[in-house]
C-alpha positions as CSV (number, residue, x, y, z in Angstrom):
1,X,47.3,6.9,-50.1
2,X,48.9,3.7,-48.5
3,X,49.5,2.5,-45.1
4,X,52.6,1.6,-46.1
5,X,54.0,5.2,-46.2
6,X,52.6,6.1,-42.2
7,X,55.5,7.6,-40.3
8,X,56.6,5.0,-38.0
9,X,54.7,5.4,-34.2
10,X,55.8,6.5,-30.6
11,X,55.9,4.8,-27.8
12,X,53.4,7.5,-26.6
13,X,51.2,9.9,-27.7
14,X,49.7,13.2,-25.9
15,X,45.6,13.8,-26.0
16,X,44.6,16.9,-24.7
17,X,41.2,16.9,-22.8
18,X,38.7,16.7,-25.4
19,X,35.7,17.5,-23.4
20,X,37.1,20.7,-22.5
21,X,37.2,21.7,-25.9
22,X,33.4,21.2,-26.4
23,X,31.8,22.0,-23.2
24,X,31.7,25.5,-23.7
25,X,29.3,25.1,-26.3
26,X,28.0,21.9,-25.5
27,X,25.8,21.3,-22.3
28,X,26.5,18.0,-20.2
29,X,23.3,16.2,-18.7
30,X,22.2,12.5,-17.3
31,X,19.0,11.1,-17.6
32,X,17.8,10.0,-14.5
33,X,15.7,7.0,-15.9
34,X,18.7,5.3,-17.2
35,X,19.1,2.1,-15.1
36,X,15.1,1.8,-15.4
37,X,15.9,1.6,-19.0
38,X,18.4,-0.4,-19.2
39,X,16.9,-3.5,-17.5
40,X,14.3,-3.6,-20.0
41,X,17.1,-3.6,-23.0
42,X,19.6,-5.3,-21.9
43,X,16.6,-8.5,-21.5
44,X,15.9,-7.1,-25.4
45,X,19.2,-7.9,-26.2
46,X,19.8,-10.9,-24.8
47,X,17.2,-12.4,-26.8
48,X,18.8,-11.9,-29.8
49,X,21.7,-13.6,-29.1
50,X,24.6,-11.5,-30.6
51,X,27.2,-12.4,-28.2
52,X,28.2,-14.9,-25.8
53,X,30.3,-15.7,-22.9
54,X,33.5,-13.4,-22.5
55,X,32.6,-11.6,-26.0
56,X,29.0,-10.5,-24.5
57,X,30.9,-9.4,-21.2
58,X,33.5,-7.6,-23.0
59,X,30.7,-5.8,-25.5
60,X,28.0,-4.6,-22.4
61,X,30.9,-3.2,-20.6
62,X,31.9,-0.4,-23.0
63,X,28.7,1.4,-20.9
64,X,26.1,1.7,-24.1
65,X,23.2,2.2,-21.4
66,X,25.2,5.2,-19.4
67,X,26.1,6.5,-23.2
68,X,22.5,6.9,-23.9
69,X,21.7,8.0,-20.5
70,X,24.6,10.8,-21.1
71,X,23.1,11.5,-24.6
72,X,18.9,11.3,-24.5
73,X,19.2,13.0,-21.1
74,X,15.4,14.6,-21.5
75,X,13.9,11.1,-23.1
76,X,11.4,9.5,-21.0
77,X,11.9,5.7,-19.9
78,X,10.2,4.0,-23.1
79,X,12.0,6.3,-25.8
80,X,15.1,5.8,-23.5
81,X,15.1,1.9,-24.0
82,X,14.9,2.3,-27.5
83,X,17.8,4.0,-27.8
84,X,19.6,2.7,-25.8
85,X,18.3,-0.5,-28.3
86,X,19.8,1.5,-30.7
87,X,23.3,1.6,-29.6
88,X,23.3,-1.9,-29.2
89,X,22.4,-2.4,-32.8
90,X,24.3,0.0,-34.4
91,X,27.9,-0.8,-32.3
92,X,27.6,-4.4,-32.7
93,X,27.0,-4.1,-36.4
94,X,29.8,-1.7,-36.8
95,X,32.0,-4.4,-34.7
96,X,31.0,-7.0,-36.9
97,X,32.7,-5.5,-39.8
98,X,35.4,-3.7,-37.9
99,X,36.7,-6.6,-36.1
100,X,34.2,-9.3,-36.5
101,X,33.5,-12.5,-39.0
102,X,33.4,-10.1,-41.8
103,X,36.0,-7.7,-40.8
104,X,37.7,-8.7,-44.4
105,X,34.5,-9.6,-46.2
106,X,33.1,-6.4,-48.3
107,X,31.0,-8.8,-49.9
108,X,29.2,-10.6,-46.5
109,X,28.8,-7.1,-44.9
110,X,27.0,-6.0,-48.3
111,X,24.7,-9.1,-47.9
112,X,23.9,-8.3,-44.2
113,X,23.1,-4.6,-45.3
114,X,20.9,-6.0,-47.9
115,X,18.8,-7.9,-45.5
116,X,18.8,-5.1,-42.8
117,X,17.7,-2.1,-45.8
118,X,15.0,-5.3,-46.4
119,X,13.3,-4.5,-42.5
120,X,13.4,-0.8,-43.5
121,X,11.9,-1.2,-46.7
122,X,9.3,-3.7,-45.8
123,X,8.2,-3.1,-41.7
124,X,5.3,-5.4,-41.4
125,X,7.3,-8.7,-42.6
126,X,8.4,-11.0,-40.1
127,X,11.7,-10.1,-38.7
128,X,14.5,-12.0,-40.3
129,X,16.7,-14.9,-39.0
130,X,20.2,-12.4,-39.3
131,X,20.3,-11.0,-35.4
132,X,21.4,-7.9,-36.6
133,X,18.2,-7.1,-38.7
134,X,16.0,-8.7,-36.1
135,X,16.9,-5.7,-33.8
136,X,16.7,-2.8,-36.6
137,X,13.0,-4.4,-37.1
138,X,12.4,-4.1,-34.0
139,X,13.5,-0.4,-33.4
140,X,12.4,0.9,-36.2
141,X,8.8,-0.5,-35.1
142,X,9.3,1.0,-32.1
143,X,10.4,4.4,-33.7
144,X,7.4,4.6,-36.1
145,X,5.3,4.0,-33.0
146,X,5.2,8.0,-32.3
147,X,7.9,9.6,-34.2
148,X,6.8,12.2,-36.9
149,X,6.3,11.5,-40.9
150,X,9.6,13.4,-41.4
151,X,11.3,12.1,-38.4
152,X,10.4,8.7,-40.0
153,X,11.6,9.1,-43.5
154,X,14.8,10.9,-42.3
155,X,15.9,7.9,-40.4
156,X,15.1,5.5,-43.0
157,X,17.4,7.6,-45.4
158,X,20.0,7.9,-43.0
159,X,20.0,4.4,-41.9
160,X,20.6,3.5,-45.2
161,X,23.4,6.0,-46.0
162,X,25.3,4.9,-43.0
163,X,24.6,1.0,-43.8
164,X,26.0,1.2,-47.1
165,X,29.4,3.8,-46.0
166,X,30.0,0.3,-43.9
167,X,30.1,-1.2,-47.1
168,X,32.6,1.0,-48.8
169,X,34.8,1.2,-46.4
170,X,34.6,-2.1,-45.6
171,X,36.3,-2.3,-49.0
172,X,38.6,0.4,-48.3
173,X,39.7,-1.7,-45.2
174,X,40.0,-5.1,-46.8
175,X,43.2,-2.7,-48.8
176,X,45.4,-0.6,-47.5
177,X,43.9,2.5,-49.2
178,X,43.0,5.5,-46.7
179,X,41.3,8.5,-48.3
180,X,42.5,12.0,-48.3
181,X,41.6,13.9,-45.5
182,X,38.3,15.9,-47.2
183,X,37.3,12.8,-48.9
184,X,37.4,10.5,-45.3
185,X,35.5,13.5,-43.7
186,X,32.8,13.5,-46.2
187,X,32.7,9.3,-45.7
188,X,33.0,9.6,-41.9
189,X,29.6,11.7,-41.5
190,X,27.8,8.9,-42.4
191,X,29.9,6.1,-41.1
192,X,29.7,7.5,-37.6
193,X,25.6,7.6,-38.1
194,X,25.5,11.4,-37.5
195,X,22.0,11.7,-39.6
196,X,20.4,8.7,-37.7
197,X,21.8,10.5,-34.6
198,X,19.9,13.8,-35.1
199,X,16.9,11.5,-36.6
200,X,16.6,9.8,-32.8
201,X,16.8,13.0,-31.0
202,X,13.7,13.9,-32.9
203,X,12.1,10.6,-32.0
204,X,13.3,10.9,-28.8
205,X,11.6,14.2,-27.5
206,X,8.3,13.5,-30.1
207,X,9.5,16.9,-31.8
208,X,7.5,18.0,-34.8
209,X,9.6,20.0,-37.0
210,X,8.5,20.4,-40.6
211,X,10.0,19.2,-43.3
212,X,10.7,23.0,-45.4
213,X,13.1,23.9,-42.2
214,X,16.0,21.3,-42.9
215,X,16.7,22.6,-45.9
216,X,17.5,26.0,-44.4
217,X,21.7,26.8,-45.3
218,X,21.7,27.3,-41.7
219,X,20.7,23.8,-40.7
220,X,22.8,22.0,-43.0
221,X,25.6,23.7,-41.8
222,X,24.8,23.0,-38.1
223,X,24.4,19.6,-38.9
224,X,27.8,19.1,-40.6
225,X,29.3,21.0,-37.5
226,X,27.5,19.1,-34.8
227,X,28.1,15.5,-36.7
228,X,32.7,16.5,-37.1
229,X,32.6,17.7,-33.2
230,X,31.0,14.5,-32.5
231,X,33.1,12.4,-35.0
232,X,36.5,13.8,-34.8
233,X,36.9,13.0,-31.0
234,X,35.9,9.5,-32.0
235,X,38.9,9.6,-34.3
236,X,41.1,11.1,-31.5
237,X,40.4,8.6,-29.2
238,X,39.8,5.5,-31.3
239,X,43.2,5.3,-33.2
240,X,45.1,4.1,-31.4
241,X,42.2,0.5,-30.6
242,X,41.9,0.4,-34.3
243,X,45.4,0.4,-35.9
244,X,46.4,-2.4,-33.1
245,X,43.5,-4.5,-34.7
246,X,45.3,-3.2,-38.4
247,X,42.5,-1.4,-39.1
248,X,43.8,2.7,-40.5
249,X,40.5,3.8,-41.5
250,X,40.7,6.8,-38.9
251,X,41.6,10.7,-40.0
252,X,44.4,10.9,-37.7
253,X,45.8,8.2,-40.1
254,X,44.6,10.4,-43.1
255,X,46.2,13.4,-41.7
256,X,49.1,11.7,-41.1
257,X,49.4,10.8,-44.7
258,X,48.2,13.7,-46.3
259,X,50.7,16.1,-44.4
260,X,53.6,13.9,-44.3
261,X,53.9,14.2,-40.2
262,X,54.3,11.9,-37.4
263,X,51.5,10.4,-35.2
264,X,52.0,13.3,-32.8
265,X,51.4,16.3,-35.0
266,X,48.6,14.7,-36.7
267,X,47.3,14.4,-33.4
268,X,47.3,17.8,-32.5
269,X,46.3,18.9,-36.2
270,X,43.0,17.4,-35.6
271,X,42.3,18.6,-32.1
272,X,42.9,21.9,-33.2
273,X,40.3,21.2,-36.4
274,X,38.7,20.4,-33.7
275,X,38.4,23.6,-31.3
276,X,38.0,25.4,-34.7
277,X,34.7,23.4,-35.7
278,X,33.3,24.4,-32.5
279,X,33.6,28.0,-33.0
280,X,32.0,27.4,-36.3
281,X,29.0,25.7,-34.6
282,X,28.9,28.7,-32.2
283,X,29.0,31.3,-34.9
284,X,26.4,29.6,-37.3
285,X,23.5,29.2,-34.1
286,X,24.0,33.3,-34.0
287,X,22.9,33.2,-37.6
288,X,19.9,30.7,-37.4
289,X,17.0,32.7,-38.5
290,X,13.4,32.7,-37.1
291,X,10.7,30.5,-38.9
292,X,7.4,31.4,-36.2
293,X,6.7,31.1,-32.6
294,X,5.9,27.5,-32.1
295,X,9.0,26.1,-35.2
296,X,11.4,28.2,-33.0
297,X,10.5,26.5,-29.7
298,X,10.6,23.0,-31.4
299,X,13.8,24.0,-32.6
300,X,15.4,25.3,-29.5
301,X,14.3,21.9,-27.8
302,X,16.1,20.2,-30.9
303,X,19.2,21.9,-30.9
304,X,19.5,22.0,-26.9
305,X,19.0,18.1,-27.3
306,X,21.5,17.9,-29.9
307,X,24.3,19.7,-28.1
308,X,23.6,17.8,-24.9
309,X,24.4,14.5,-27.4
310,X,27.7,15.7,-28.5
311,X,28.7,16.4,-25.4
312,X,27.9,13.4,-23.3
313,X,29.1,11.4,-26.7
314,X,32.4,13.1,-25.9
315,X,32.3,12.7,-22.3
316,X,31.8,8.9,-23.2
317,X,34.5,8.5,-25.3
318,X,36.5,8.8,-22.1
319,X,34.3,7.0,-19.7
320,X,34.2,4.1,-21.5
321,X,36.7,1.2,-21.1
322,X,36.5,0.6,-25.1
323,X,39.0,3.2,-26.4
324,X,41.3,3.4,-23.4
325,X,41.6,-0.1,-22.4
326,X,41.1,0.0,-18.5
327,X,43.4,3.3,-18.4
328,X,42.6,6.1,-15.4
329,X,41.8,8.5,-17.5
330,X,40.1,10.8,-14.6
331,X,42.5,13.3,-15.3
332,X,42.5,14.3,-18.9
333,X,44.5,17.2,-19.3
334,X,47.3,16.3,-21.8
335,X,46.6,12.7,-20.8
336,X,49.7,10.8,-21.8
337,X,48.3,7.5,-23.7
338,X,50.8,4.3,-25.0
339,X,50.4,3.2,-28.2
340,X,49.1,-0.3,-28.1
341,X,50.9,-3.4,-29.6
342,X,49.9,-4.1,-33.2
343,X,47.6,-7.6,-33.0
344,X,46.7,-7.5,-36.4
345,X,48.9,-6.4,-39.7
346,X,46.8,-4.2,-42.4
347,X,45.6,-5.5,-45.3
348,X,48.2,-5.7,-48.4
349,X,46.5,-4.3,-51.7
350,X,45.8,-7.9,-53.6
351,X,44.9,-7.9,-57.5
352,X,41.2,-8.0,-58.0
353,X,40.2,-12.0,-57.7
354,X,37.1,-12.7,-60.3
355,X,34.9,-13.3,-57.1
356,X,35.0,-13.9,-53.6
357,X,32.9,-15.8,-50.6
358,X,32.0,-14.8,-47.8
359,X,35.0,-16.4,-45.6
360,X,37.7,-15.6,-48.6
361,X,37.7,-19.4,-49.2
362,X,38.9,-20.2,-52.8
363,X,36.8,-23.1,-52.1
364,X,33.6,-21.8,-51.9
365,X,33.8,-19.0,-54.9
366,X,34.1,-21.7,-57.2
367,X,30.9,-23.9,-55.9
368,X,27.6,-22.9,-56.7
369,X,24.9,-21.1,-54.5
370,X,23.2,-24.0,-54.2
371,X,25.9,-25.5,-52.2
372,X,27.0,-22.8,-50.4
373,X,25.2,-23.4,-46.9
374,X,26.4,-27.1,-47.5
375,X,29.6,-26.1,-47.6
376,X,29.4,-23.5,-44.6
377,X,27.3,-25.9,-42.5
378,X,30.7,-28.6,-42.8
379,X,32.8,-25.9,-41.7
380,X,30.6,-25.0,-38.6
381,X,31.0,-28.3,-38.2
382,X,34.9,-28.2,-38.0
383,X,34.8,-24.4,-36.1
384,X,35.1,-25.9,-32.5
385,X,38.2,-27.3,-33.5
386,X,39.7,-23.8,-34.9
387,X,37.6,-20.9,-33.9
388,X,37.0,-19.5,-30.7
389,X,33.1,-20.1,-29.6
390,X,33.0,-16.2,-30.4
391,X,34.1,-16.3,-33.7
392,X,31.8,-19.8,-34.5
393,X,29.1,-17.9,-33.1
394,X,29.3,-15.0,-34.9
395,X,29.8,-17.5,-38.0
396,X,26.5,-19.7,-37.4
397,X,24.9,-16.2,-37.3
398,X,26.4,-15.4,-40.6
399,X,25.2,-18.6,-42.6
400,X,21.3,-17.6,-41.6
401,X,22.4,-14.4,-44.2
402,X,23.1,-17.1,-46.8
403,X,19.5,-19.4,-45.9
404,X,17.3,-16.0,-45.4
């Protein structure tokens, strides 16, 4: 399906209060050693260097320390800063590609993957030069510190699952492809990190739960459940951010599509997929069945720490200025939202090219590696003169993928 063939938008768009939809089901909590927390992370992340300036200003205030305080609400201070690490990590990767250096580059966000899976896959090597890896290595050090064997391996597999969904649709983006509606749900599970999610709510609370209950029906299904009520508010609220910066990768854009209907019904398609995937939630935890005295209590933890995530993710959606761009959104019954200005056109299908660089430079895909930093070096050179100090920062970052 083609971006071309979208319905044109509104002016405005209608969003009915999300959060009302889920907290029935879905408790609401804060953790009370959040600000504790956060001074020791944000420190952490300074260090690494991401983002500068107006970019680094613009990044910290989307609130990723009051989103982990909404969503670990039971995680003691030094589990707290780790996820709240965590966030960091995972939102300015997912930025990087979104909107970023390589926001057109299936190719560089596939080499930064391959370093990052490199930390997973080999702990005790030095942490890399690529910022981005440097903090995985460092929370996944953390997280091995006292999580559980299964806890461990689960995180490592879903880590790499969502890592390489950035890839794919990363290439879906650089086109104007979207995927039909089951095929984009299927994608977005792990391109919103639901696994690595449930993984740190283990690590978070030190639960031990053994390996043979996971693959209970019952579970699976929860977790596909948990990971859409989660997800498709993200969608809800996120559209409208994402198709100013051209980017259509959304299942509002999907539904849209798939059912032939304007930006309005789509919208109200999905939030009542929505109210319905909460039901189903409700009516698989009657059927989870009982596997001994001390699993069930380690599961009750689990699941009361999973629900209180969904929730304040939810809650956060709103709270934070990064989907609603500074609007007073205090009220949120049938909130009344304008569609922002289009910044950025999406991508135009292009015939395969034999191969590409990093940067989409004809240049460079016909010099050799061995001149490839060279050539990157000269134009880091030349970046004060066309890039913003953002984008040459995010560039420098990007040629310590090439030299790692």
């Amino acid at each position: 399906m083609s971006v071309e063939k979208l319905q044109p938008f509104p002016s405005q768009f209608v969003l009915q209060d999300l959060t009302a939809i889920t907290a029935p089901v879905f408790e609401f909590k804060l953790n009370p050693n959040e600000e504790k927390a956060w001074d020791r992370t944000s420190a952490w992340f300074d260090n690494h260097n991401v983002y500068h300036g107006k970019k680094k200003a613009g990044f910290l205030s989307h609130r990723f320390d009051s989103y982990a305080g909404m969503s670990f609400p039971d995680a003691d201070v030094d589990h707290l800063d780790n996820c709240i690490a965590f966030f960091l990590w995972a939102f300015s990767f997912d930025d990087l590609s979104d909107e970023g250096a390589l926001q057109s580059s299936p190719e560089g966000v596939k080499r930064g993957v391959d370093i990052s899976l490199g930390v997973l896959h080999n702990p005790d090597a030095p942490p890399p030069k690529f910022p981005y890896a440097a903090m995985l290595h460092d929370i996944w050090r953390r997280f091995r510190a006292t999580a559980s064997p299964g806890a461990c391996n689960r995180f490592k597999r879903a880590v790499e699952s969502w890592m390489w969904s950035q890839v794919e649709q990363s290439a879906n983006r650089a086109t104007d492809e979207i995927p039909s509606v089951e095929d984009f749900i299927i994608l977005r599970r792990r391109t919103i990190g639901g696994p690595i999610v449930e993984a740190m709510i283990e690590y978070s609370l030190d639960l031990q739960i053994p390996e043979f209950v996971w693959d209970h029906p019952v579970l699976e299904g929860l977790s596909k459940a948990a990971i859409d009520i989660m997800t498709w508010p993200n969608d809800l609220c996120s559209f409208n951010k994402e198709q100013s910066d051209g980017d259509f990768q959304n299942l509002v854009f999907c539904i849209m599509l798939e059912r032939d209907c304007d930006l309005q019904t789509a919208v109200e398609i999905l939030t009542d997929m929505l109210a319905q995937r909460v039901a189903d939630y409700a009516d698989l935890k009657k059927q989870l069945p009982s596997f001994g005295p001390e699993v069930d209590l380690e599961l009750a933890r689990y699941f009361k720490a999973l629900e209180q995530y969904v929730q304040g993710t939810v809650v956060w959606y709103y709270y934070s200025p990064r989907y609603f761009r500074g609007q007073d959104v205090s009220n949120k019954k049938d909130l009344l939202v304008p569609v922002y200005e289009r910044t950025v056109e999406p991508a135009v299908a292009q015939p395969p090219a034999p191969s590409k660089s990093l940067f989409n430079f004809p240049l460079l895909s016909s010099i050799k590696h061995l001149y490839v930093v060279p050539a990157v070096a000269c134009l880091l050179c030349l970046a004060p003169l066309v890039f913003s100090s953002d984008v040459t920062q995010q560039i420098r970052q990007i040629t310590a993928v090439f030299s790692a």
